[in-house]
mmCIF file of the C-alpha atoms, coordinates in Angstrom:
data_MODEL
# 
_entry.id   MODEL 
# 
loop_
_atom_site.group_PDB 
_atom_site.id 
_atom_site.type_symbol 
_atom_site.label_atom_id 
_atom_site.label_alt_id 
_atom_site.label_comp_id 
_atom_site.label_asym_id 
_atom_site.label_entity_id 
_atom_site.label_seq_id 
_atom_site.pdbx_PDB_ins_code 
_atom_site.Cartn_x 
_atom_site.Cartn_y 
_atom_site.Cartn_z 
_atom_site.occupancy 
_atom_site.B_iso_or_equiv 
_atom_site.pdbx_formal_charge 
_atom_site.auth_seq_id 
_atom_site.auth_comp_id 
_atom_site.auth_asym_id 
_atom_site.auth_atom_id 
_atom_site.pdbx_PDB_model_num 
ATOM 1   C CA . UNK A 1 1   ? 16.876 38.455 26.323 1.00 0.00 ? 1   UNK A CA 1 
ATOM 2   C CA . UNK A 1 2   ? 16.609 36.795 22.772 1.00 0.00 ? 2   UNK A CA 1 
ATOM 3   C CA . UNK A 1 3   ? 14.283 39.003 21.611 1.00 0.00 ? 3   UNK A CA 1 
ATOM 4   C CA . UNK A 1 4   ? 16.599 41.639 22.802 1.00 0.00 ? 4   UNK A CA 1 
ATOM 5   C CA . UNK A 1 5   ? 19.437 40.337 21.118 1.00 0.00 ? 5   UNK A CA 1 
ATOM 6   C CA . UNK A 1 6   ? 17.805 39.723 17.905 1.00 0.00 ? 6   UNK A CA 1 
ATOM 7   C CA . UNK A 1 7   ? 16.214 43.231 17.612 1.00 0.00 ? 7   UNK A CA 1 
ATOM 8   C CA . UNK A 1 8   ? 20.009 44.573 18.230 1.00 0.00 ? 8   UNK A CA 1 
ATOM 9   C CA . UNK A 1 9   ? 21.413 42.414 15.825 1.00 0.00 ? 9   UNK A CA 1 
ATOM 10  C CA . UNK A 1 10  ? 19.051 43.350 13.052 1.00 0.00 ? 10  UNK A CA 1 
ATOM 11  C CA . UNK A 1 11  ? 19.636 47.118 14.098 1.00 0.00 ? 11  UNK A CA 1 
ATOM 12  C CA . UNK A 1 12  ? 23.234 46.924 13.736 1.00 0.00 ? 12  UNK A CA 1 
ATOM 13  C CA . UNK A 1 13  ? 23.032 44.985 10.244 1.00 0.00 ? 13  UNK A CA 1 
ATOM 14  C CA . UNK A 1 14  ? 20.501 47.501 9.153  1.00 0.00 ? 14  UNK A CA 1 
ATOM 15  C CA . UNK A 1 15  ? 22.723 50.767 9.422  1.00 0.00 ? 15  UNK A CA 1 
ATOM 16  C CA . UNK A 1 16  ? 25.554 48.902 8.238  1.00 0.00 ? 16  UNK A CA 1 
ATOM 17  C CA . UNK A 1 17  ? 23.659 47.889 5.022  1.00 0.00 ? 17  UNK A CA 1 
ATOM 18  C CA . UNK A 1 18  ? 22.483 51.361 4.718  1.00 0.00 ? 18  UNK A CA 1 
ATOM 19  C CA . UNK A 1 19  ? 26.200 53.481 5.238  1.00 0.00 ? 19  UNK A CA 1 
ATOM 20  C CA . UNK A 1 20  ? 28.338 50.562 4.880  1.00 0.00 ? 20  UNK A CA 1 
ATOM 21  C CA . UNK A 1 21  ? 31.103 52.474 6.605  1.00 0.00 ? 21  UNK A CA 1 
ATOM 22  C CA . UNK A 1 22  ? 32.636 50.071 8.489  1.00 0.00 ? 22  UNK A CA 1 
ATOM 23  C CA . UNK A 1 23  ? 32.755 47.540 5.828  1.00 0.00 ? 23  UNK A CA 1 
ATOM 24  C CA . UNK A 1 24  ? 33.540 49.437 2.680  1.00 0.00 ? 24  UNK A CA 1 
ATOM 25  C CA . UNK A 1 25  ? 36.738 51.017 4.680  1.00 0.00 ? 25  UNK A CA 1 
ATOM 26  C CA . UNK A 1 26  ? 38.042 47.728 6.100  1.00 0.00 ? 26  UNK A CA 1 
ATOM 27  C CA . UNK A 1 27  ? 37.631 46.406 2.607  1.00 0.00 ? 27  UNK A CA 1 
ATOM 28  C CA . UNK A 1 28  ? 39.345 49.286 0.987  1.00 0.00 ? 28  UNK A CA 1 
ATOM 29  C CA . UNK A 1 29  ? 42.450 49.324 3.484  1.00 0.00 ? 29  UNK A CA 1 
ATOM 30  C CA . UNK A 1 30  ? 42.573 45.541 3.031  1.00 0.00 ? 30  UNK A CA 1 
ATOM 31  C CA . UNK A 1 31  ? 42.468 46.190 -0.773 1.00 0.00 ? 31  UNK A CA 1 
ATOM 32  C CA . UNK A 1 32  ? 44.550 48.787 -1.177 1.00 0.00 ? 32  UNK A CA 1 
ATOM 33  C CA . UNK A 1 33  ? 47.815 47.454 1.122  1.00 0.00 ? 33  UNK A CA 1 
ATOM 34  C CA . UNK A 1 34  ? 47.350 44.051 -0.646 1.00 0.00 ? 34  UNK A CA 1 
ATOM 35  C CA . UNK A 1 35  ? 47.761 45.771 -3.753 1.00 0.00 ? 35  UNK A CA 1 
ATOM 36  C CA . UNK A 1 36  ? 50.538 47.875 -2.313 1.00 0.00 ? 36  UNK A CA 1 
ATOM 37  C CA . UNK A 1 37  ? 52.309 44.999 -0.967 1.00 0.00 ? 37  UNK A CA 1 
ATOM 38  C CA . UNK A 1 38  ? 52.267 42.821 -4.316 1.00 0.00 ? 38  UNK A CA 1 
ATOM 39  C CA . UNK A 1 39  ? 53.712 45.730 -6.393 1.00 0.00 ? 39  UNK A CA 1 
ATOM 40  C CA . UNK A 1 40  ? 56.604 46.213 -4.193 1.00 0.00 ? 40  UNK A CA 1 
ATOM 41  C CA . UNK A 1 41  ? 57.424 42.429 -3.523 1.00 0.00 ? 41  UNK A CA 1 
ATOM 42  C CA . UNK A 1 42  ? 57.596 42.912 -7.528 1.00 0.00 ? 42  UNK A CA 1 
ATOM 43  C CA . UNK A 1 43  ? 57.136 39.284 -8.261 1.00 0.00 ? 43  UNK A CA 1 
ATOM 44  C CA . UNK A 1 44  ? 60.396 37.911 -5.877 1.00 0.00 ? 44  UNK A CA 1 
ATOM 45  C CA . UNK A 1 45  ? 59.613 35.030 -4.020 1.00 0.00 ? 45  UNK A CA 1 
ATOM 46  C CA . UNK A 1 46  ? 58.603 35.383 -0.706 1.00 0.00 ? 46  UNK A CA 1 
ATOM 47  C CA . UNK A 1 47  ? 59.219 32.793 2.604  1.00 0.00 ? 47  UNK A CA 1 
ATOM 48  C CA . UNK A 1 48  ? 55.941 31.318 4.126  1.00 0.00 ? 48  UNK A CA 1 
ATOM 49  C CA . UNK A 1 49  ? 57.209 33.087 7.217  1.00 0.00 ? 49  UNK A CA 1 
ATOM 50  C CA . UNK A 1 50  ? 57.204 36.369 5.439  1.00 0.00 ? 50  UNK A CA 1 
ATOM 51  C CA . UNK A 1 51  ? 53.677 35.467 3.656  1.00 0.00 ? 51  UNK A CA 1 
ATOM 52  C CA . UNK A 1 52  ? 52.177 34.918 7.097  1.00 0.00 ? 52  UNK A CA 1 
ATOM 53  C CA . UNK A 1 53  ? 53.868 38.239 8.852  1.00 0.00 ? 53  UNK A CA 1 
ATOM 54  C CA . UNK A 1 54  ? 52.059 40.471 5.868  1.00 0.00 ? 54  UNK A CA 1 
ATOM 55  C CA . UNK A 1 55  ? 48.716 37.926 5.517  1.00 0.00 ? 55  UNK A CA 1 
ATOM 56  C CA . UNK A 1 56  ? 48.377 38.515 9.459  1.00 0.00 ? 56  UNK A CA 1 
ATOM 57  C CA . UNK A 1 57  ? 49.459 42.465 9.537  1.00 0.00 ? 57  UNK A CA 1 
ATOM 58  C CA . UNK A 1 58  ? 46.418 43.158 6.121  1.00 0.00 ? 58  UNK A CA 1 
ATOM 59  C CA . UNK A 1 59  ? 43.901 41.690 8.543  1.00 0.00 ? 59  UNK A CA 1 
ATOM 60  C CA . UNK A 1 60  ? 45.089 43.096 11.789 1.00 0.00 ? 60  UNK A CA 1 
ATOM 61  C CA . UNK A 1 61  ? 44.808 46.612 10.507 1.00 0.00 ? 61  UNK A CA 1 
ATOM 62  C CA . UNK A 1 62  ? 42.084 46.463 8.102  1.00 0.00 ? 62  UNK A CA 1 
ATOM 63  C CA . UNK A 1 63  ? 40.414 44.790 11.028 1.00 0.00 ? 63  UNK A CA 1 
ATOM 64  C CA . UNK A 1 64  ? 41.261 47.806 13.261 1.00 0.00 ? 64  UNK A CA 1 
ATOM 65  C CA . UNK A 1 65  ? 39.330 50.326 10.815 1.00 0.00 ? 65  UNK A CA 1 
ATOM 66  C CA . UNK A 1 66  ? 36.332 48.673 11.381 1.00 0.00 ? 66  UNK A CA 1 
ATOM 67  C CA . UNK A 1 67  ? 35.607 46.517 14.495 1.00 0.00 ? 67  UNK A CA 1 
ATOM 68  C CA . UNK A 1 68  ? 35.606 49.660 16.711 1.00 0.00 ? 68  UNK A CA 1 
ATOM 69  C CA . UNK A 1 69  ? 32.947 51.555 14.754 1.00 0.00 ? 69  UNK A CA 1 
ATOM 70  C CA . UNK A 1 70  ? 29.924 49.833 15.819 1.00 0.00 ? 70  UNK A CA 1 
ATOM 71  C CA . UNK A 1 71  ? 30.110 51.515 19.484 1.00 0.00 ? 71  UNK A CA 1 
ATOM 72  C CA . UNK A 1 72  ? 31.326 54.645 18.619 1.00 0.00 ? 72  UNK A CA 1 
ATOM 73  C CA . UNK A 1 73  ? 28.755 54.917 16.185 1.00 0.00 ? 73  UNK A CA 1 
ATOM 74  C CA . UNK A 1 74  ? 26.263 54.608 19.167 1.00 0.00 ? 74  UNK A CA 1 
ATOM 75  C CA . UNK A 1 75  ? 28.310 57.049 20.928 1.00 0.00 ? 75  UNK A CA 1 
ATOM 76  C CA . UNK A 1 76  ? 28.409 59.737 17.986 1.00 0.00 ? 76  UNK A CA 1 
ATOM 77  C CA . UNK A 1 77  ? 24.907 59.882 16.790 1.00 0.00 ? 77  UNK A CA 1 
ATOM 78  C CA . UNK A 1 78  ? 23.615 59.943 20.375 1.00 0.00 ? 78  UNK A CA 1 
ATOM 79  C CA . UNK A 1 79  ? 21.686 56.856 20.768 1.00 0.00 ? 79  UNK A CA 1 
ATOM 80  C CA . UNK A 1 80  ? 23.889 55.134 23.410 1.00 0.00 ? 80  UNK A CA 1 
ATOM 81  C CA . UNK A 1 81  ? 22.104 55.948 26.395 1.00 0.00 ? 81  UNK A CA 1 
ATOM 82  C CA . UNK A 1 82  ? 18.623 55.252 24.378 1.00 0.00 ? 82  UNK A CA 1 
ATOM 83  C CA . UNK A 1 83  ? 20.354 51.621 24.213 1.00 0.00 ? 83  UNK A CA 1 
ATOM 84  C CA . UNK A 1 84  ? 21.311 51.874 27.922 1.00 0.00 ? 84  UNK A CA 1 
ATOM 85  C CA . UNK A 1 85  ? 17.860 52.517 28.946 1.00 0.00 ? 85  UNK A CA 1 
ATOM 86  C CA . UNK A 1 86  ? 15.932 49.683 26.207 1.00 0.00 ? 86  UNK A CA 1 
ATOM 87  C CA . UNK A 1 87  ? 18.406 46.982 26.043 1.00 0.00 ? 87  UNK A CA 1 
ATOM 88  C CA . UNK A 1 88  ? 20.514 44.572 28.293 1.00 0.00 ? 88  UNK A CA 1 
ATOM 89  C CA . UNK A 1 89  ? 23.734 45.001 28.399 1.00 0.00 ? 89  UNK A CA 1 
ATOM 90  C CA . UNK A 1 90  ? 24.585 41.741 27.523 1.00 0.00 ? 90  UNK A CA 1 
ATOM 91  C CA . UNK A 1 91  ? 22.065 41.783 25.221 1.00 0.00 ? 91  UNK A CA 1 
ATOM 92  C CA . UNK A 1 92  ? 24.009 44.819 23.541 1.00 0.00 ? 92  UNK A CA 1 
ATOM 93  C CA . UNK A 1 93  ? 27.591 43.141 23.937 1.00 0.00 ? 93  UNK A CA 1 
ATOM 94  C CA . UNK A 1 94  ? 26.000 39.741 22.264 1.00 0.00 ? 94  UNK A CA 1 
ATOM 95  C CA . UNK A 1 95  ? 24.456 42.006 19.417 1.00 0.00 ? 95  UNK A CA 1 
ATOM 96  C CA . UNK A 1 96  ? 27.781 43.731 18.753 1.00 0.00 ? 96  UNK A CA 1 
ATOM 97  C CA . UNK A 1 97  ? 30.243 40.689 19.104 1.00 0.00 ? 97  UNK A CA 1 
ATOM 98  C CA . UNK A 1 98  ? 27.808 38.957 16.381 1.00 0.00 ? 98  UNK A CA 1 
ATOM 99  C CA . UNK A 1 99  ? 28.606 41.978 14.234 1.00 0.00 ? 99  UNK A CA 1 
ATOM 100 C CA . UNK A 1 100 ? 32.044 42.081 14.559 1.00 0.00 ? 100 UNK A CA 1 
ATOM 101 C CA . UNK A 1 101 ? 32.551 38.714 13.762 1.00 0.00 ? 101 UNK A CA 1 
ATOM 102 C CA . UNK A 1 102 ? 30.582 39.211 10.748 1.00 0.00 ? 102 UNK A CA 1 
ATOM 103 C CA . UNK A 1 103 ? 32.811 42.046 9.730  1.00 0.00 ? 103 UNK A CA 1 
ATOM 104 C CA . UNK A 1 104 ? 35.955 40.114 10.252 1.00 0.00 ? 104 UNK A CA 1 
ATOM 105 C CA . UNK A 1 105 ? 34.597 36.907 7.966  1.00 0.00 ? 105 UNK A CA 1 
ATOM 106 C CA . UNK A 1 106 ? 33.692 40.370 5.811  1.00 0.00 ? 106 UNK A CA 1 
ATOM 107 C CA . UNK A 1 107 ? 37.713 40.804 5.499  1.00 0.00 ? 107 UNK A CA 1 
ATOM 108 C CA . UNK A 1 108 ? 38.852 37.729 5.987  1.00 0.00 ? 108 UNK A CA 1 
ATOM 109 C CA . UNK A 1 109 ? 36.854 36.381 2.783  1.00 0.00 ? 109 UNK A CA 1 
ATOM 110 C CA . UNK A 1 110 ? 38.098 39.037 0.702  1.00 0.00 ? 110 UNK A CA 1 
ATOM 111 C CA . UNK A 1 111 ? 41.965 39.430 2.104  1.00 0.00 ? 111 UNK A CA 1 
ATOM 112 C CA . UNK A 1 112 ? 42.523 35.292 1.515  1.00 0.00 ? 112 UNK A CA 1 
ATOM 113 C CA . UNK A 1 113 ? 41.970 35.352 -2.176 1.00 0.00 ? 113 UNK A CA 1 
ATOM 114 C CA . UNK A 1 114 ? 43.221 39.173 -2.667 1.00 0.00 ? 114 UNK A CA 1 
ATOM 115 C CA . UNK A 1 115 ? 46.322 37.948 -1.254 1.00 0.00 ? 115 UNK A CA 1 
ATOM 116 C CA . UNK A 1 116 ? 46.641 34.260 -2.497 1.00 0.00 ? 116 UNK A CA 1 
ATOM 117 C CA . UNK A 1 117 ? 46.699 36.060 -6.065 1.00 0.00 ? 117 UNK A CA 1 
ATOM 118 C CA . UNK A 1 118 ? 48.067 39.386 -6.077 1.00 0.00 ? 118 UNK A CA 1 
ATOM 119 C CA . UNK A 1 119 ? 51.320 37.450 -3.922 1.00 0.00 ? 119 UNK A CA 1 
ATOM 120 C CA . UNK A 1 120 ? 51.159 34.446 -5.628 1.00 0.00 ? 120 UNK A CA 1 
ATOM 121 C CA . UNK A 1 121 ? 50.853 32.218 -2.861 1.00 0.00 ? 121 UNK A CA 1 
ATOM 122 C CA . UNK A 1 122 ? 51.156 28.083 -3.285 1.00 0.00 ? 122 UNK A CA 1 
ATOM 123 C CA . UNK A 1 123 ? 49.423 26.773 -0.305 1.00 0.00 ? 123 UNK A CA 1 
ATOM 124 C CA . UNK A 1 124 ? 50.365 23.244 0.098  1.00 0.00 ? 124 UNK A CA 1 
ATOM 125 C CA . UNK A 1 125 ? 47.259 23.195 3.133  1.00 0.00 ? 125 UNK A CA 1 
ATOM 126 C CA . UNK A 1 126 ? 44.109 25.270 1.697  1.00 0.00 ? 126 UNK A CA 1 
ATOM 127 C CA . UNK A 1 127 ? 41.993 23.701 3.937  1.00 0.00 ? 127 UNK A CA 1 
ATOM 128 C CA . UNK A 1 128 ? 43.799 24.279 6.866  1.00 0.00 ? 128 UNK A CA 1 
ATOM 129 C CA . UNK A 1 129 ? 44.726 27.775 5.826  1.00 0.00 ? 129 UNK A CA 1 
ATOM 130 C CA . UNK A 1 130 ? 41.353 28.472 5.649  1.00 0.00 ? 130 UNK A CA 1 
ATOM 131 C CA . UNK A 1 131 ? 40.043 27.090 8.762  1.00 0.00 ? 131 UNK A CA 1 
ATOM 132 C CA . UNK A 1 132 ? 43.111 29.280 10.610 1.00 0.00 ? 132 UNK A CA 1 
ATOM 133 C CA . UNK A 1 133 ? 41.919 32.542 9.093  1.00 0.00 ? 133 UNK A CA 1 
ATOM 134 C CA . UNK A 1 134 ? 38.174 31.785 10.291 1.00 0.00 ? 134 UNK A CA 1 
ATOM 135 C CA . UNK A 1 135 ? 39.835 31.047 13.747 1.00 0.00 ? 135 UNK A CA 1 
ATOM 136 C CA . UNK A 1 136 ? 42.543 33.888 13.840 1.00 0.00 ? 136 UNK A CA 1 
ATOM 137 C CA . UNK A 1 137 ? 39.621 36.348 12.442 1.00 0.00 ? 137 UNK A CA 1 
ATOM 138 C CA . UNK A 1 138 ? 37.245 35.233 15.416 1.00 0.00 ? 138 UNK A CA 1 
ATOM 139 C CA . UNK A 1 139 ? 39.925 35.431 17.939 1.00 0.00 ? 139 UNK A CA 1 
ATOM 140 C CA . UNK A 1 140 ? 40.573 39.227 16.897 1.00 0.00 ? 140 UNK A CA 1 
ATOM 141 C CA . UNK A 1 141 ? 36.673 39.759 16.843 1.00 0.00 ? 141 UNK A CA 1 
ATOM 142 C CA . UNK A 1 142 ? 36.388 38.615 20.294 1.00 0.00 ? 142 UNK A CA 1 
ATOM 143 C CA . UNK A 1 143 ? 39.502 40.391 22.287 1.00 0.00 ? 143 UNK A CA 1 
ATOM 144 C CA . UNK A 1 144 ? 38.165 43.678 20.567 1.00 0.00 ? 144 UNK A CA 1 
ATOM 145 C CA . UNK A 1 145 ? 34.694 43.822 21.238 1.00 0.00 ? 145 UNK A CA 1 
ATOM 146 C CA . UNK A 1 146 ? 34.737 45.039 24.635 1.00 0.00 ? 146 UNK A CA 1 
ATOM 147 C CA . UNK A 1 147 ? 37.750 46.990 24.150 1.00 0.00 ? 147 UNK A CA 1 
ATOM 148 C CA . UNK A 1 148 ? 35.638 49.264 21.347 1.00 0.00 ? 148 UNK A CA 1 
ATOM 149 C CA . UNK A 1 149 ? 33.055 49.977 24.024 1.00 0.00 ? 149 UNK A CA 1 
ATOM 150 C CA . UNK A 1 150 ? 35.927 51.309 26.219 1.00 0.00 ? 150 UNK A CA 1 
ATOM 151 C CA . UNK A 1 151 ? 37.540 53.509 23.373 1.00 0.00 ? 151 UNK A CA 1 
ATOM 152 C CA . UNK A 1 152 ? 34.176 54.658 22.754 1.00 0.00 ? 152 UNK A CA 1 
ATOM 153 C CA . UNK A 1 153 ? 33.199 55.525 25.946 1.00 0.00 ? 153 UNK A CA 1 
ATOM 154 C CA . UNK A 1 154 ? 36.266 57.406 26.454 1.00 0.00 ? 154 UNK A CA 1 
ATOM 155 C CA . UNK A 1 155 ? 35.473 59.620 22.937 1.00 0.00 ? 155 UNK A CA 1 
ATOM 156 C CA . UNK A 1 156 ? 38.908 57.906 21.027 1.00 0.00 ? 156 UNK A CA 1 
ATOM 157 C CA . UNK A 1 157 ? 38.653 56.863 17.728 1.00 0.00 ? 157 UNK A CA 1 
ATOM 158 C CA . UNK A 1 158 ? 40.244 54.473 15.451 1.00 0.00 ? 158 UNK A CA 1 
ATOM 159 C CA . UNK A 1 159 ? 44.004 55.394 16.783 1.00 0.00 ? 159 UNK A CA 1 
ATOM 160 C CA . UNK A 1 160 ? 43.440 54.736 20.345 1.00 0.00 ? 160 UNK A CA 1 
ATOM 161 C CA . UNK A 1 161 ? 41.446 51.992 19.338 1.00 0.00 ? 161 UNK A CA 1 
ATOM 162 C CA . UNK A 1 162 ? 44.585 50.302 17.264 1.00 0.00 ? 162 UNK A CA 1 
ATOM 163 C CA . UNK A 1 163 ? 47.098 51.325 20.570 1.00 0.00 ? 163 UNK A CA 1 
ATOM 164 C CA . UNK A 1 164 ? 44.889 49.756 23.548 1.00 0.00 ? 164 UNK A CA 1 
ATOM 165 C CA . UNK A 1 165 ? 43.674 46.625 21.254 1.00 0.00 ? 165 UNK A CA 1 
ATOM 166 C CA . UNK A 1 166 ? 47.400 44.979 20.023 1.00 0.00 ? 166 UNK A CA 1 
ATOM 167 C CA . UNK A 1 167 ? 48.658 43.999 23.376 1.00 0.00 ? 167 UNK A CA 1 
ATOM 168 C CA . UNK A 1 168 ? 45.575 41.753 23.989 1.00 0.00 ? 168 UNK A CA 1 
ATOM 169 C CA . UNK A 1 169 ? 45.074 40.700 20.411 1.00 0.00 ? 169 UNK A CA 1 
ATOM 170 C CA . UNK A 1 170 ? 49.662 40.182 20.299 1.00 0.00 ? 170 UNK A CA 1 
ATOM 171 C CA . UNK A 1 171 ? 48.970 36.525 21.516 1.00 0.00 ? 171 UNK A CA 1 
ATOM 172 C CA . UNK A 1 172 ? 46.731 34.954 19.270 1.00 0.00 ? 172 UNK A CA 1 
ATOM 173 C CA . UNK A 1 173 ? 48.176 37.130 16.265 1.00 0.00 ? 173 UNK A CA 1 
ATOM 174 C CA . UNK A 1 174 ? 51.319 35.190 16.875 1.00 0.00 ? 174 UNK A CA 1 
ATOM 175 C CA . UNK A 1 175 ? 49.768 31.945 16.710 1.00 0.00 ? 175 UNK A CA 1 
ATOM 176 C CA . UNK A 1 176 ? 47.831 32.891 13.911 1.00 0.00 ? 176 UNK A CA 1 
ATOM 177 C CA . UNK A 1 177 ? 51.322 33.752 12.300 1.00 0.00 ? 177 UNK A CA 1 
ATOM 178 C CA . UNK A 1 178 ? 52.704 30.711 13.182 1.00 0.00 ? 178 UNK A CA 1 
ATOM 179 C CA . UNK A 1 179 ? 49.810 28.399 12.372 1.00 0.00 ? 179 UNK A CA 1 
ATOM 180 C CA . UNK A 1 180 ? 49.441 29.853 8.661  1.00 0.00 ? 180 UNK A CA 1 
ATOM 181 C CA . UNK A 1 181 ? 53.529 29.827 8.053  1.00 0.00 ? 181 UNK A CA 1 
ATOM 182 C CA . UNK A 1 182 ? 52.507 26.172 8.698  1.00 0.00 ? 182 UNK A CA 1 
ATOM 183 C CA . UNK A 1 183 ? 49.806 25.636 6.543  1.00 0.00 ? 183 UNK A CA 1 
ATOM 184 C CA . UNK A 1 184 ? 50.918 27.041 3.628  1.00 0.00 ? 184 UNK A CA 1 
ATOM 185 C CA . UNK A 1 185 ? 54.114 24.754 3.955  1.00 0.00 ? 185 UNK A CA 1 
ATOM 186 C CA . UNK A 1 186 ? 51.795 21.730 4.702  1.00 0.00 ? 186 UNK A CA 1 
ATOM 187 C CA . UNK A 1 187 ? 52.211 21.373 8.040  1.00 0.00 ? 187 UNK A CA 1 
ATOM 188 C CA . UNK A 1 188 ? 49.903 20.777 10.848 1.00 0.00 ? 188 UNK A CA 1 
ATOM 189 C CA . UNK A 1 189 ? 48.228 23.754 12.485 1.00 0.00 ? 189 UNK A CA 1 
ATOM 190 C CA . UNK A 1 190 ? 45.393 21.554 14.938 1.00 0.00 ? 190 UNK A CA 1 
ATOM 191 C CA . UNK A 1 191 ? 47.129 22.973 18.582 1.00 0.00 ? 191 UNK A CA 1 
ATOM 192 C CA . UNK A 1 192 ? 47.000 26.312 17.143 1.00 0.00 ? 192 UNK A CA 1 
ATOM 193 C CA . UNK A 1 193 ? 43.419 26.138 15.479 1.00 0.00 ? 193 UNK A CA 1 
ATOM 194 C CA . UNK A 1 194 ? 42.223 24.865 19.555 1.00 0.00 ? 194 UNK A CA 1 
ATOM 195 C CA . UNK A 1 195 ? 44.229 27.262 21.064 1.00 0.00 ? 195 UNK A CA 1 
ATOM 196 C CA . UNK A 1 196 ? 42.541 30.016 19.100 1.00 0.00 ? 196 UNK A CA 1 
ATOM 197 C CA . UNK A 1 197 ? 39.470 29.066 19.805 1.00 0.00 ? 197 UNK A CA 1 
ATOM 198 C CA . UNK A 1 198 ? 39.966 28.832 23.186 1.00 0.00 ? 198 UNK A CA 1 
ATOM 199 C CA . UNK A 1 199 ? 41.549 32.256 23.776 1.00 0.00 ? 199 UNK A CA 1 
ATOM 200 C CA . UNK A 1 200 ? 37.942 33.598 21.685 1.00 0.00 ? 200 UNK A CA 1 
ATOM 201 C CA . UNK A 1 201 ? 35.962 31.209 24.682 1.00 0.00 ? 201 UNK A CA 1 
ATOM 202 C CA . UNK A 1 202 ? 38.197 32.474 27.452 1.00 0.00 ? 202 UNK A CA 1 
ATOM 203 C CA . UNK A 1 203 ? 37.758 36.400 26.138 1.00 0.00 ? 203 UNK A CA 1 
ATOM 204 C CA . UNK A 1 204 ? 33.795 36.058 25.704 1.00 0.00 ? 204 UNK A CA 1 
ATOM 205 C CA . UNK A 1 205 ? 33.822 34.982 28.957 1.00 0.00 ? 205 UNK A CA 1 
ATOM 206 C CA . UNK A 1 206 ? 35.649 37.863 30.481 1.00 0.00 ? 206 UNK A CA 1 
ATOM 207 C CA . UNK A 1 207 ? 34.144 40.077 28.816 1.00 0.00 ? 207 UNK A CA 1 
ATOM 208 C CA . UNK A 1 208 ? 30.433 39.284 29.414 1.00 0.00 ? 208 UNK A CA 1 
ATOM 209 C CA . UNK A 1 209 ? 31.434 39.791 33.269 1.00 0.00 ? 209 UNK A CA 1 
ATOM 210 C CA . UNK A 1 210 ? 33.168 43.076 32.581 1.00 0.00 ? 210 UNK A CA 1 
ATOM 211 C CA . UNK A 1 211 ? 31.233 44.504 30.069 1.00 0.00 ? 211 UNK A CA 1 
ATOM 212 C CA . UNK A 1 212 ? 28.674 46.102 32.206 1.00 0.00 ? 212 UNK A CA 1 
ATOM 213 C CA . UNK A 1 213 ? 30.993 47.798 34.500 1.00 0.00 ? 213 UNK A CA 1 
ATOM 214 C CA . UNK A 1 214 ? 32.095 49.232 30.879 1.00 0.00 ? 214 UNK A CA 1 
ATOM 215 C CA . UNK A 1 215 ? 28.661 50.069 29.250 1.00 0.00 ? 215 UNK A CA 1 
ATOM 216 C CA . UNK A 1 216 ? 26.334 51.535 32.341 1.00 0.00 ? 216 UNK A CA 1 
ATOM 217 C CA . UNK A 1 217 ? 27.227 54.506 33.814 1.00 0.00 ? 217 UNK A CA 1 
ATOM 218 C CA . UNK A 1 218 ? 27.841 54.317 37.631 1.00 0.00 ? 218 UNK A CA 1 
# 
């Protein structure tokens, strides 16, 4: 099973490193809308409230561009059933949730400082800011994993992906939202930081017992 998961892993990583689709148009939407957003706040102040709605919506959608591409990659080029036949499923679920995380601490490193100086943002909590992005990132990675195999087995693409994934990722988006509002005004965000990482636990879990009524054909 290790050996499984490590040769997935490195597969993954490989194509990425060699098309860098996923990454390069996560970064790009992340980029651009940051950019976007700054020139049209045109300097004014902003609430922390307000700071956290548009920190949380850059991620959440430049998040969406990419986390779904790693199945229906396999799904595209015709190597999914190949993967079926070679490879646990959990083995293949473990591969691609490591990815995805990746990809998110991808966005998440870039959309903190892209944001913190194109919005001018005085964070009176950078430590805790940061640790809620790294648990608010992981929380997304691991409510959407599963949910990319289903878009992809169903042939959708990004769109569908986006529609089916916010009601399960709505809950710890809020407390994302409300944990980083806090943060930046130098409050406490600790409840928040557990809960998140709980909901990623509690989401892993379901989904390893799901996921291969999702990936093997009956």
């Amino acid at each position: 099973m290790i050996e499984a998961i490590l040769a997935n892993i490195a597969k993954d990583f490989r194509i990425e490193f060699r098309r860098r689709f996923a990454v390069n148009v996560a970064l790009s939407f992340a980029a651009i809308t940051t950019l976007a957003v700054s020139l049209t706040a045109g300097g004014a102040r902003l609430e922390t409230r307000t700071h956290a709605l548009l920190f949380w919506i850059i991620i959440f959608f430049s998040a969406m561009n990419g986390l779904s591409h790693v199945f229906t990659r396999e799904e595209e080029e015709g190597t999914a059933l190949f993967l079926r036949t070679t490879s646990p499923e959990l083995a293949v679920f473990t591969a691609k949730l490591v990815f995805n995380m990746a990809v998110m601490a991808v966005i998440a490193a870039a959309v903190v400082p892209l944001y913190v100086f194109f919005l001018n943002v005085e964070i009176a909590s950078p430590g805790r800011f940061a640790l809620v992005a790294c648990a608010g990132s992981a929380a997304i990675a691991s409510s959407t994993t599963a949910l990319g195999a289903i878009v992809a087995r169903a042939g959708g693409r990004g769109s569908l992906f986006t529609i089916i994934s916010f009601p399960v990722v709505l809950p710890p988006l809020w407390v994302s939202i409300k944990a980083t509002q806090a943060s930046i005004a130098g409050g406490g965000a600790a409840q928040s930081i557990v809960f998140l990482l709980a909901f990623s636990g509690a989401l892993v879990a379901v989904s390893y017992m799901l996921f291969g009524h999702i990936w093997i054909e009956e």
